[in-house]
CHARMM-style PDB file with segment names, atoms N, HN, CA, C and O in Angstrom:
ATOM      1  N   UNK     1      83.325  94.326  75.422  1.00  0.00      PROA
ATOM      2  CA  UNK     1      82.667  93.318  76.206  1.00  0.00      PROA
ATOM      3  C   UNK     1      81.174  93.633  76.326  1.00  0.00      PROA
ATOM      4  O   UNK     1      80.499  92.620  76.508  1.00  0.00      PROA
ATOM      5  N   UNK     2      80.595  94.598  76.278  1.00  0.00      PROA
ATOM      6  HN  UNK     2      81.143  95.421  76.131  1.00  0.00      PROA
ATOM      7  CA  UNK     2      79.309  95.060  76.492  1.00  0.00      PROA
ATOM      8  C   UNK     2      78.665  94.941  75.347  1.00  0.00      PROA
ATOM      9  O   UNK     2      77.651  94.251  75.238  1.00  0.00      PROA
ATOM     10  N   UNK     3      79.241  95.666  74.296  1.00  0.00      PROA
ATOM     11  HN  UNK     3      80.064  96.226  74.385  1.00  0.00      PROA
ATOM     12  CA  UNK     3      78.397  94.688  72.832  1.00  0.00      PROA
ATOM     13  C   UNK     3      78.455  93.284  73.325  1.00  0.00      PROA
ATOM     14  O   UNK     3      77.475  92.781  73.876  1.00  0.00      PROA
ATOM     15  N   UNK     4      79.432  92.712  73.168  1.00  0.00      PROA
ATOM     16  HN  UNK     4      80.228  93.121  72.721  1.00  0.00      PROA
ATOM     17  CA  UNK     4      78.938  90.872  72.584  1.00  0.00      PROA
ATOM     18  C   UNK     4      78.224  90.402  74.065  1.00  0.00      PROA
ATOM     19  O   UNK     4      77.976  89.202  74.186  1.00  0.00      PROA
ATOM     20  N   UNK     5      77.950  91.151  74.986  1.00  0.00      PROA
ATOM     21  HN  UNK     5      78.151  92.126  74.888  1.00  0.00      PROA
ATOM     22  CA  UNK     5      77.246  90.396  76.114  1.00  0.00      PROA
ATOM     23  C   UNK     5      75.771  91.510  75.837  1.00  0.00      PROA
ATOM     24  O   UNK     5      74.741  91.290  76.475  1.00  0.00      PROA
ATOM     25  N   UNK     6      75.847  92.664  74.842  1.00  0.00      PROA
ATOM     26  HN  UNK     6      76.683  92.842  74.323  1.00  0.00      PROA
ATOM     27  CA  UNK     6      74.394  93.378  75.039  1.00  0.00      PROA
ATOM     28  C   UNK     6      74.120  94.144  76.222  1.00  0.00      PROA
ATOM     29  O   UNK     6      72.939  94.247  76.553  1.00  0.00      PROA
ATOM     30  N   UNK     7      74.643  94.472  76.632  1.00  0.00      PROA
ATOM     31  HN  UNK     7      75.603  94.389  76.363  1.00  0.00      PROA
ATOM     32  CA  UNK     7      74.393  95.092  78.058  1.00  0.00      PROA
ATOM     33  C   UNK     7      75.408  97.047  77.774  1.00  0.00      PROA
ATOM     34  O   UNK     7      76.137  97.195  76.793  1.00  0.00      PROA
ATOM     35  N   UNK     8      75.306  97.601  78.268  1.00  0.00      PROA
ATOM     36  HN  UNK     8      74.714  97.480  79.065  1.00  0.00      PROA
ATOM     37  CA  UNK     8      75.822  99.055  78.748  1.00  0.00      PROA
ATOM     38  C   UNK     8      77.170  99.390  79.192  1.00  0.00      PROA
ATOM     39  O   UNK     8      77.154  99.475  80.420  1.00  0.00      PROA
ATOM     40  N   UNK     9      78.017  99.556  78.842  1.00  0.00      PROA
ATOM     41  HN  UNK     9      78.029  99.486  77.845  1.00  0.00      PROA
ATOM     42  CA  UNK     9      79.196  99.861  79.243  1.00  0.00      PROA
ATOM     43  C   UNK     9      79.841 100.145  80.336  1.00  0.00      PROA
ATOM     44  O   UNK     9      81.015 100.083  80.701  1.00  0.00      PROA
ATOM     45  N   UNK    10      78.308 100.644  81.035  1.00  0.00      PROA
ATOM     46  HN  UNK    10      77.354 100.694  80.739  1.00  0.00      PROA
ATOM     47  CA  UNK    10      78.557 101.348  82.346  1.00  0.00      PROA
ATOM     48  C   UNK    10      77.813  99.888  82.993  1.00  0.00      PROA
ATOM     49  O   UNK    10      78.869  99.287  83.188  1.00  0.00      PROA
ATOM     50  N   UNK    11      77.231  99.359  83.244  1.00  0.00      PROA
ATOM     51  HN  UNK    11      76.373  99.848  83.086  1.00  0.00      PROA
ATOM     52  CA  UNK    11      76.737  98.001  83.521  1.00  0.00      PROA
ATOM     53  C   UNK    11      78.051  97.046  83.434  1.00  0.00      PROA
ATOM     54  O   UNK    11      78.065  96.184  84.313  1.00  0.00      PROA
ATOM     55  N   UNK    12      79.120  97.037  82.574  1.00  0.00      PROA
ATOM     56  HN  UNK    12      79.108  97.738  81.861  1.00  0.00      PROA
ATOM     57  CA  UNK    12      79.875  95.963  82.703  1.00  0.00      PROA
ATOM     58  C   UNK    12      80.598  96.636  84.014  1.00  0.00      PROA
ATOM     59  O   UNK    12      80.636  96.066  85.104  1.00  0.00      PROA
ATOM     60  N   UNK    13      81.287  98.205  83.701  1.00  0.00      PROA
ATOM     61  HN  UNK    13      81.256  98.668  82.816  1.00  0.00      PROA
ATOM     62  CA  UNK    13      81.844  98.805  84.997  1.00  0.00      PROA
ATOM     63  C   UNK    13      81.263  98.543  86.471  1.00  0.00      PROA
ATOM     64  O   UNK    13      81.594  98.647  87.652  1.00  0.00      PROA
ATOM     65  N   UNK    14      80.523  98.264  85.913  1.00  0.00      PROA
ATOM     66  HN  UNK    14      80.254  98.180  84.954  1.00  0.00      PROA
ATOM     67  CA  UNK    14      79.633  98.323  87.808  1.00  0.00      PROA
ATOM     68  C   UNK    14      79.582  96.838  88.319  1.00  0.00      PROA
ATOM     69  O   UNK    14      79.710  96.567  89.513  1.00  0.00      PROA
ATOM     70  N   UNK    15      79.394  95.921  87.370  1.00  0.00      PROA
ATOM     71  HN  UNK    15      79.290  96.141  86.400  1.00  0.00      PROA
ATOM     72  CA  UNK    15      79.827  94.317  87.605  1.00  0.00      PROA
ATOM     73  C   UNK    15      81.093  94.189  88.063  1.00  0.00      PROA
ATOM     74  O   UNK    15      81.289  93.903  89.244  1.00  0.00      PROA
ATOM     75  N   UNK    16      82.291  94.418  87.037  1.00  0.00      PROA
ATOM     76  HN  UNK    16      82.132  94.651  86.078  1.00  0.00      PROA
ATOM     77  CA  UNK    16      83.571  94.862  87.663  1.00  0.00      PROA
ATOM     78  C   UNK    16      84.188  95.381  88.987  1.00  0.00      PROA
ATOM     79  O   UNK    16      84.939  94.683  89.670  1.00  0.00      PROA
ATOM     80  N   UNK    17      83.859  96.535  89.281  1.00  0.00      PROA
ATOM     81  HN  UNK    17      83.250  97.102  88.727  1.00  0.00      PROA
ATOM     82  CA  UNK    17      83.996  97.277  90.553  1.00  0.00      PROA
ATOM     83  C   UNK    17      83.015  96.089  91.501  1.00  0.00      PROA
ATOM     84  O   UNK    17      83.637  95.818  92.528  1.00  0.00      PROA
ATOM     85  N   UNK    18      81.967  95.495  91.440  1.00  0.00      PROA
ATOM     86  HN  UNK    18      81.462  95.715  90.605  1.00  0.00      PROA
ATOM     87  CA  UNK    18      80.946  95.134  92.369  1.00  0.00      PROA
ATOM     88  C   UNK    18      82.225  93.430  92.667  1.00  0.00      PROA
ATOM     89  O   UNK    18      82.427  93.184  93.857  1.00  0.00      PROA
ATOM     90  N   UNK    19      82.800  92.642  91.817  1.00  0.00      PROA
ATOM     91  HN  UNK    19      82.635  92.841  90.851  1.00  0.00      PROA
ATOM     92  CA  UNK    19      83.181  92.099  92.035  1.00  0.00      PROA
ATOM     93  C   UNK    19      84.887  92.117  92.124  1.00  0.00      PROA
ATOM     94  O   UNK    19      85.510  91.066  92.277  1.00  0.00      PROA
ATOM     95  N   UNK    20      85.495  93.307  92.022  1.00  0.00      PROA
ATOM     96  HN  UNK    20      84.989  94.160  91.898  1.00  0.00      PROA
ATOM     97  CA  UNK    20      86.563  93.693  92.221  1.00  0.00      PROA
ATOM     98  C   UNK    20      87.730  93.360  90.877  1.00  0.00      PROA
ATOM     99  O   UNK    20      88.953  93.268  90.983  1.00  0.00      PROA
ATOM    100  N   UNK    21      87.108  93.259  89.953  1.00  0.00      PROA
ATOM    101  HN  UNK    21      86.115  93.334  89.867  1.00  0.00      PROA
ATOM    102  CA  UNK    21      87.719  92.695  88.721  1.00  0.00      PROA
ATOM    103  C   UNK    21      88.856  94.372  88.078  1.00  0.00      PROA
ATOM    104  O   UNK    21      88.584  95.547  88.325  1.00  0.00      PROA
ATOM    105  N   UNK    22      89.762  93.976  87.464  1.00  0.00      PROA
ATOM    106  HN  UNK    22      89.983  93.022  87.263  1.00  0.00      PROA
ATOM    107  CA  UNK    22      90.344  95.571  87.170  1.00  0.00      PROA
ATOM    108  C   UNK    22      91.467  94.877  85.826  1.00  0.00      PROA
ATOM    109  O   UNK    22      92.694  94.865  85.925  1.00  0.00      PROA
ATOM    110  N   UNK    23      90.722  94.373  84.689  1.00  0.00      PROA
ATOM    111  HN  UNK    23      89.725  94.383  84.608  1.00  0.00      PROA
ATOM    112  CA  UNK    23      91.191  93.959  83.877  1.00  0.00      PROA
ATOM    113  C   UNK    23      92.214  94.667  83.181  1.00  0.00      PROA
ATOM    114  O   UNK    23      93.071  94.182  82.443  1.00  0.00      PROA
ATOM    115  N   UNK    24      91.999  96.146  83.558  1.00  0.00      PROA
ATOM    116  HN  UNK    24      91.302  96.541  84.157  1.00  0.00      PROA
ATOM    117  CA  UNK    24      93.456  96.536  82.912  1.00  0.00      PROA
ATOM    118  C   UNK    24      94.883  96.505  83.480  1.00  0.00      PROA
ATOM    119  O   UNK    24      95.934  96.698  82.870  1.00  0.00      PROA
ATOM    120  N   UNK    25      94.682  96.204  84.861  1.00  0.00      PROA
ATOM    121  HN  UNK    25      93.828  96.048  85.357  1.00  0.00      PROA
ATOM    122  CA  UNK    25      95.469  95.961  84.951  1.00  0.00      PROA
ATOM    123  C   UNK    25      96.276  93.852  84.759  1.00  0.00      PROA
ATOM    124  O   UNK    25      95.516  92.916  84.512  1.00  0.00      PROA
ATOM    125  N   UNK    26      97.462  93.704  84.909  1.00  0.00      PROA
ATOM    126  HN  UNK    26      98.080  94.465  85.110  1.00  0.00      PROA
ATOM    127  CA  UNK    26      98.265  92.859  84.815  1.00  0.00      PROA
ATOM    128  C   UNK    26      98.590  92.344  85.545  1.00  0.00      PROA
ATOM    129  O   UNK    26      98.755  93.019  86.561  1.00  0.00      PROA
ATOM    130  N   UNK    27      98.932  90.874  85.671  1.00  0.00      PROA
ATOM    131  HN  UNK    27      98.798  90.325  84.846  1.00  0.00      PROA
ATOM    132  CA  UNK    27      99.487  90.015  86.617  1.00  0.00      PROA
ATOM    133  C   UNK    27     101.173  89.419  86.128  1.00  0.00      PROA
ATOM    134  O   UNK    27     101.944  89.155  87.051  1.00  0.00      PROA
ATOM    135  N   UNK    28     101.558  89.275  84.979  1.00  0.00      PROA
ATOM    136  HN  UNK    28     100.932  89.489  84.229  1.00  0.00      PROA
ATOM    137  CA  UNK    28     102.633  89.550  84.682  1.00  0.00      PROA
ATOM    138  C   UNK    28     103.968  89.885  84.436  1.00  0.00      PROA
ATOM    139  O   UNK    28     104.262  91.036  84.758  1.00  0.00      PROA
ATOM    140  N   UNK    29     104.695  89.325  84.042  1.00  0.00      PROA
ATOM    141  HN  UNK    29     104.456  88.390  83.780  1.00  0.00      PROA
ATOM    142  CA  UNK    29     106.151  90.359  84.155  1.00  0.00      PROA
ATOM    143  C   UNK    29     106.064  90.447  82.726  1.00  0.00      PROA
ATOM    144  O   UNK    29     105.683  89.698  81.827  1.00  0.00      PROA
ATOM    145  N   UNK    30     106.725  92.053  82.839  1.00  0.00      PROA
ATOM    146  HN  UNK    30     107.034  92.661  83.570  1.00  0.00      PROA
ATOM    147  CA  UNK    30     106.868  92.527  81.440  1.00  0.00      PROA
ATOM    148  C   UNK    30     108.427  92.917  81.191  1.00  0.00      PROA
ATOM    149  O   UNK    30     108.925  93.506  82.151  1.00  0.00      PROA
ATOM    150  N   UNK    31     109.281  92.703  80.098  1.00  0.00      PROA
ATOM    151  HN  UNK    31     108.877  92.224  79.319  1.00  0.00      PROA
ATOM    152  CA  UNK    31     110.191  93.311  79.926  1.00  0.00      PROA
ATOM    153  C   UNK    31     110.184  94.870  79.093  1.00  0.00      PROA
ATOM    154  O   UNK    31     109.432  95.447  78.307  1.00  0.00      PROA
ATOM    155  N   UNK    32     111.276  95.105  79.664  1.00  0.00      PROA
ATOM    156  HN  UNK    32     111.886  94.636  80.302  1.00  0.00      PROA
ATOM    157  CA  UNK    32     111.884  96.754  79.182  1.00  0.00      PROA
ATOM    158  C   UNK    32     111.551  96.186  77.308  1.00  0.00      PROA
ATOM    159  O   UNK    32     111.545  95.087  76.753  1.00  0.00      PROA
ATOM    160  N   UNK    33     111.323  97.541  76.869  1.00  0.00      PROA
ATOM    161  HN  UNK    33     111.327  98.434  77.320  1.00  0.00      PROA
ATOM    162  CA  UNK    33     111.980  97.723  75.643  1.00  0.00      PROA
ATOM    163  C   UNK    33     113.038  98.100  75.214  1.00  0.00      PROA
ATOM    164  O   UNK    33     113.593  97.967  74.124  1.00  0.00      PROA
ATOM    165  N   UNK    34     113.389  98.751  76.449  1.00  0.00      PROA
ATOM    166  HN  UNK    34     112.938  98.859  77.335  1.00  0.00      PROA
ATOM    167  CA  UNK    34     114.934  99.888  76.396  1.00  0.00      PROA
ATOM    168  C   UNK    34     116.316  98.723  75.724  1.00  0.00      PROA
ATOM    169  O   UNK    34     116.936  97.842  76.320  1.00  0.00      PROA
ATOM    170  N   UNK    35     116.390  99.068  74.665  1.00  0.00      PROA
ATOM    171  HN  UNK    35     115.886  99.784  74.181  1.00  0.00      PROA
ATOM    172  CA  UNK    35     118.037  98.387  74.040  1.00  0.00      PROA
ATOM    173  C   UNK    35     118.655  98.438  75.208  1.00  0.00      PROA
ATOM    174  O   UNK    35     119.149  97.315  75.116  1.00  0.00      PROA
ATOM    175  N   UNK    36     119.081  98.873  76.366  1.00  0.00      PROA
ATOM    176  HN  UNK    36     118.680  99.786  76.440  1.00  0.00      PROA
ATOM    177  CA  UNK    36     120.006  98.266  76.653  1.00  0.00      PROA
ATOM    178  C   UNK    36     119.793  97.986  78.196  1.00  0.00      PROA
ATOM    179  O   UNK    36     120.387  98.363  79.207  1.00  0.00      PROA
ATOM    180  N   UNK    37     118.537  97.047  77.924  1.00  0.00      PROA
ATOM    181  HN  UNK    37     118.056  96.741  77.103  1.00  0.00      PROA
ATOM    182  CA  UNK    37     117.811  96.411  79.160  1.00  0.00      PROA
ATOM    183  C   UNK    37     118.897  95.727  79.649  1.00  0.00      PROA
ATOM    184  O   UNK    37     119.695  96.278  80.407  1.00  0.00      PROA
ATOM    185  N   UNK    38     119.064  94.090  79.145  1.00  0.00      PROA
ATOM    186  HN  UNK    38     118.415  93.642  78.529  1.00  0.00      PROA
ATOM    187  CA  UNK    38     120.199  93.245  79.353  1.00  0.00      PROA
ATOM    188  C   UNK    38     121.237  94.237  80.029  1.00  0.00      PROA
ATOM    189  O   UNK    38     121.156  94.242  81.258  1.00  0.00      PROA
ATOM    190  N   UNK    39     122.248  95.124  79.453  1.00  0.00      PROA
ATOM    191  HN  UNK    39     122.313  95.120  78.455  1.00  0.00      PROA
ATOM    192  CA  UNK    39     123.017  95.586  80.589  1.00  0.00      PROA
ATOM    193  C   UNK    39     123.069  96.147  81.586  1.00  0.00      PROA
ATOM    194  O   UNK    39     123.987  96.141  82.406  1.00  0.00      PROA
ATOM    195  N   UNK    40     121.960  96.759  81.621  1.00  0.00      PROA
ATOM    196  HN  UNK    40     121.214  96.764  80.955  1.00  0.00      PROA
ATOM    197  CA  UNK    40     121.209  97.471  82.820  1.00  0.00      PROA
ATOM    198  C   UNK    40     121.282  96.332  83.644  1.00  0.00      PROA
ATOM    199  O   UNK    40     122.147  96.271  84.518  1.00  0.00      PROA
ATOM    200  N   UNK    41     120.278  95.204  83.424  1.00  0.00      PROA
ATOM    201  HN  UNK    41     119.575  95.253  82.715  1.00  0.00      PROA
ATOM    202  CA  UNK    41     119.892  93.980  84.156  1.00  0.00      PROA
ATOM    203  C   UNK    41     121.069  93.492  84.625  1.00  0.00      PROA
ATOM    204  O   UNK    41     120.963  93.193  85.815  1.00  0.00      PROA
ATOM    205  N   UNK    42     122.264  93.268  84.125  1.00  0.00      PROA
ATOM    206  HN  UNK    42     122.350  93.510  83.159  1.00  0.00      PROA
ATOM    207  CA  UNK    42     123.186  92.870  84.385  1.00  0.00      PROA
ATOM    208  C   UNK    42     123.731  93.182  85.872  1.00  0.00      PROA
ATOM    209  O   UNK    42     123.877  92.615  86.955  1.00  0.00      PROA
ATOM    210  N   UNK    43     123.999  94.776  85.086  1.00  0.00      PROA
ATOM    211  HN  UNK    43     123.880  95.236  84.206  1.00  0.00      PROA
ATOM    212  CA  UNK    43     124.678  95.712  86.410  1.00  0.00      PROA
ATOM    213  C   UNK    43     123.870  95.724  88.075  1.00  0.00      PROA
ATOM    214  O   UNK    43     124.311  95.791  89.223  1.00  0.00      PROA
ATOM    215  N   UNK    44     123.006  95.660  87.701  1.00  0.00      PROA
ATOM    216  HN  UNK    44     122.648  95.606  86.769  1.00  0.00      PROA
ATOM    217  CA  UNK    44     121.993  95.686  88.839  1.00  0.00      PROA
ATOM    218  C   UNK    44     122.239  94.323  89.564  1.00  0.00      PROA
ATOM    219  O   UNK    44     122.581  94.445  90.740  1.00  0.00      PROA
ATOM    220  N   UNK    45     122.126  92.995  89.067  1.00  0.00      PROA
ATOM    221  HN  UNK    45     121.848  92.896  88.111  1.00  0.00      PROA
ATOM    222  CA  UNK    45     122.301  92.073  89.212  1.00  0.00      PROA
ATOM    223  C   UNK    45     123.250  92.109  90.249  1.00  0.00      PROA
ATOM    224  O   UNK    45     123.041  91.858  91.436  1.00  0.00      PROA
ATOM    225  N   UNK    46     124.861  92.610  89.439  1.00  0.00      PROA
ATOM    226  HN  UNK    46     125.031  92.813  88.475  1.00  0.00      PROA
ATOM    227  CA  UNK    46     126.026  92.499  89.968  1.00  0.00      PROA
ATOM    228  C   UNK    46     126.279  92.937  91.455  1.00  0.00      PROA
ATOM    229  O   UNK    46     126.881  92.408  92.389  1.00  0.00      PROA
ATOM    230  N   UNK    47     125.503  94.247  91.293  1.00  0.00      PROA
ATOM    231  HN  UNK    47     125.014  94.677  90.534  1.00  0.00      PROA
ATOM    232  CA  UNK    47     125.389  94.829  93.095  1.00  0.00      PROA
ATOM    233  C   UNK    47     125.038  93.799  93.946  1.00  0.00      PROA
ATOM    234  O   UNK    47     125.683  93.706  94.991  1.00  0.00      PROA
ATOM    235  N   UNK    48     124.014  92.878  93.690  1.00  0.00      PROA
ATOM    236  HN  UNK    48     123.491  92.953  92.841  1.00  0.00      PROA
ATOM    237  CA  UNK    48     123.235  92.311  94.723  1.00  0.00      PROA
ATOM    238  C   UNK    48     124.275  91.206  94.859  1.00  0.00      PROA
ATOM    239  O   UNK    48     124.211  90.765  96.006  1.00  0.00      PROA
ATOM    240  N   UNK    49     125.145  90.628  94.189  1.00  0.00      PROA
ATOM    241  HN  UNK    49     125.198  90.987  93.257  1.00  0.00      PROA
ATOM    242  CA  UNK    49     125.900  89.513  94.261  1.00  0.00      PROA
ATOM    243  C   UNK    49     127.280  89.464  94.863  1.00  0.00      PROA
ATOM    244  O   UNK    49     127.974  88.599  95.397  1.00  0.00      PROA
ATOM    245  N   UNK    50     127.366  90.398  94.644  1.00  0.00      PROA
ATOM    246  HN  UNK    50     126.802  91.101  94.210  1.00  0.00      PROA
ATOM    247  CA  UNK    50     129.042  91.580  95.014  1.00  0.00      PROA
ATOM    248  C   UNK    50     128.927  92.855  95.055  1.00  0.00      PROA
ATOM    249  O   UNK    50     129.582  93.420  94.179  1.00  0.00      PROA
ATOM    250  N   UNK    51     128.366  93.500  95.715  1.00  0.00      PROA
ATOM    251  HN  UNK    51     127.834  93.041  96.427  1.00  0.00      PROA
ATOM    252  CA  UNK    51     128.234  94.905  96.022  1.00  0.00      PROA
ATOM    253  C   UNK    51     129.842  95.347  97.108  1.00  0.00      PROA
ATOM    254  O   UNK    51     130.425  94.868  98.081  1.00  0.00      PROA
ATOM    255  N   UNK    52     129.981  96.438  96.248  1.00  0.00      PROA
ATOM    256  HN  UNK    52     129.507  96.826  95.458  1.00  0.00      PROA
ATOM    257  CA  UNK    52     130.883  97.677  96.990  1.00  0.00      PROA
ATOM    258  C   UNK    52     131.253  97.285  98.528  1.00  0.00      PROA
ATOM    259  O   UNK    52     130.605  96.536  99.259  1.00  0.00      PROA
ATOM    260  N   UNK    53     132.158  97.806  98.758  1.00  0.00      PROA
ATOM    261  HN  UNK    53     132.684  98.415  98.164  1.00  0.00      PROA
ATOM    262  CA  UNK    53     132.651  97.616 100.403  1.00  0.00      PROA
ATOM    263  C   UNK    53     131.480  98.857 101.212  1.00  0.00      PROA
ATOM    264  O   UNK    53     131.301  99.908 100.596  1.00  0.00      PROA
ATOM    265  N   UNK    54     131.064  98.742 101.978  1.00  0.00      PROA
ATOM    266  HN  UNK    54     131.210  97.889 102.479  1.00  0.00      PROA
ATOM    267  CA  UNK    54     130.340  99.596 102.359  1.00  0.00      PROA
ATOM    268  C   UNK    54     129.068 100.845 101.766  1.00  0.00      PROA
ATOM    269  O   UNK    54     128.740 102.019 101.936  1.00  0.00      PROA
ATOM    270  N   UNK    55     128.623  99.394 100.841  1.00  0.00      PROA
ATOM    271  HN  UNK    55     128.889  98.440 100.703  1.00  0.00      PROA
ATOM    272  CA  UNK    55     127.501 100.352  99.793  1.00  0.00      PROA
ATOM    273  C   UNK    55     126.166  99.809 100.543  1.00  0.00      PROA
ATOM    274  O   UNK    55     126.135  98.644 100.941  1.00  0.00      PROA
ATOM    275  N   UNK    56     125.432 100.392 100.665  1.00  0.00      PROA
ATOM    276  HN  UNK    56     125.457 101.338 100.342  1.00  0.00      PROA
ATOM    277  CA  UNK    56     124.113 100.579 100.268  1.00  0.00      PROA
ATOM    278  C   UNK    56     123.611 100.304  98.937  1.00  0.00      PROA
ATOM    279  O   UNK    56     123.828 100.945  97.909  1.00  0.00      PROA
ATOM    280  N   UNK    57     122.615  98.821  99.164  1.00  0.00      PROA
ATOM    281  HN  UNK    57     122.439  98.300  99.999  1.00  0.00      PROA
ATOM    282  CA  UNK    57     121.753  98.785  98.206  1.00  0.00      PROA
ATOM    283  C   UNK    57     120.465  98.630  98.217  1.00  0.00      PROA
ATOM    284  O   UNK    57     120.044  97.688  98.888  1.00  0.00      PROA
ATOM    285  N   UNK    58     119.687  99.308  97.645  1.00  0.00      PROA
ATOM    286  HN  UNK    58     120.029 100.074  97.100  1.00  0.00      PROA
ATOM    287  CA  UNK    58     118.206 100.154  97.865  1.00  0.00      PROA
ATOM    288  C   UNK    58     117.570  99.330  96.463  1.00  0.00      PROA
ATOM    289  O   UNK    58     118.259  99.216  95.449  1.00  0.00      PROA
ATOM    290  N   UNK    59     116.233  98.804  96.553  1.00  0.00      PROA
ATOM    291  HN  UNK    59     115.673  98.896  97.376  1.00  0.00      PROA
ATOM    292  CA  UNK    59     115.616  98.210  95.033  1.00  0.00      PROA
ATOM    293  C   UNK    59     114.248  99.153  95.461  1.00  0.00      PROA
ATOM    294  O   UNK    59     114.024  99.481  96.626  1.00  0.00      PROA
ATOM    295  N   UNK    60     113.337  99.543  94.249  1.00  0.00      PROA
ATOM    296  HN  UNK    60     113.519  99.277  93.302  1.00  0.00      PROA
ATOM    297  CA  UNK    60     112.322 100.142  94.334  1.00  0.00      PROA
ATOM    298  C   UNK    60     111.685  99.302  92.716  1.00  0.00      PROA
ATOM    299  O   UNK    60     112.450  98.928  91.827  1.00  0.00      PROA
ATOM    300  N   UNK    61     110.456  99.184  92.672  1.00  0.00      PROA
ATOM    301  HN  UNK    61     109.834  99.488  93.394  1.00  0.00      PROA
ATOM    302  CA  UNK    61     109.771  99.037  91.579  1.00  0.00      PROA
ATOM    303  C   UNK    61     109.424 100.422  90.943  1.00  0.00      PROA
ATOM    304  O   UNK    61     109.419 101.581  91.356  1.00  0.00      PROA
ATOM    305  N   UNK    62     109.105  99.737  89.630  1.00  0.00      PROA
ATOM    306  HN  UNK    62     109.109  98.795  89.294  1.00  0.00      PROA
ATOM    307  CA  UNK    62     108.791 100.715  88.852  1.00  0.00      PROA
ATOM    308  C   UNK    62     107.439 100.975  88.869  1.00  0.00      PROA
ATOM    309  O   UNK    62     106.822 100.101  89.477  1.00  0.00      PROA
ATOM    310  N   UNK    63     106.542 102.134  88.284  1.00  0.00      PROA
ATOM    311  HN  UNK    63     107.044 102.844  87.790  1.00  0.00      PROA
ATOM    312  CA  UNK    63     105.213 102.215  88.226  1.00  0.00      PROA
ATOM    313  C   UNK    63     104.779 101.606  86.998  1.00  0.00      PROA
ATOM    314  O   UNK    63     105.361 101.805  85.932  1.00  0.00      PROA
ATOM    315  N   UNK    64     103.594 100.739  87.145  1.00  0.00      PROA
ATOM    316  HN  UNK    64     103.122 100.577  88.011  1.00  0.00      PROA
ATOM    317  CA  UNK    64     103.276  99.535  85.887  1.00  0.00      PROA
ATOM    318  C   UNK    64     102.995 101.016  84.802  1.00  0.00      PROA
ATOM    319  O   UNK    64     102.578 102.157  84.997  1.00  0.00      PROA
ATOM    320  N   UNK    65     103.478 100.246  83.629  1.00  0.00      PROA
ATOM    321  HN  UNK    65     103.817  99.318  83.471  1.00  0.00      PROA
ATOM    322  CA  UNK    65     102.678 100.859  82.146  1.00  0.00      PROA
ATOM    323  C   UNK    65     103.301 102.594  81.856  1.00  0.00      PROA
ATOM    324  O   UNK    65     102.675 103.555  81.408  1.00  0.00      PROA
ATOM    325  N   UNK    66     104.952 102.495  82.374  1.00  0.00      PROA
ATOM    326  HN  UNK    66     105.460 101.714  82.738  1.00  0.00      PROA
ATOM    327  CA  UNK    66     105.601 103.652  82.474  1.00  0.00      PROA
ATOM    328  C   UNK    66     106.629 103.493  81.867  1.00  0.00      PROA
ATOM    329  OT1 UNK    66     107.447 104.410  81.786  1.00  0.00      PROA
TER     330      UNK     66
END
């Protein structure tokens, strides 16, 4: 971005930060690559719909880009 606008690298950073921009990150949903996302997804699913007689169910996100 700093080539085709001519300006300093550290100049685009400081525009960025000054206006709170953080392009690397994502707004997005991303899927797994993991082969065996779908059943994972599934199972997980299943808890929330019909969970166990006296289970506990706990959801946590994942950390982006992990």
């Amino acid at each position: 971005m700093a080539a085709e606008a001519g300006i300093s690298p550290s100049t685009v950073g400081r525009i960025w930060r000054r206006n709170g921009l953080k392009p690397h990150r994502t707004k997005t949903f991303k899927l797994s690559n993991d082969k065996d996302f779908e059943c994972k997804f599934w199972d997980v699913i299943g808890l929330y719909l019909d969970p166990p007689e006296n289970a506990v169910v706990l959801c946590c996100d994942e950390k982006t880009q992990c």
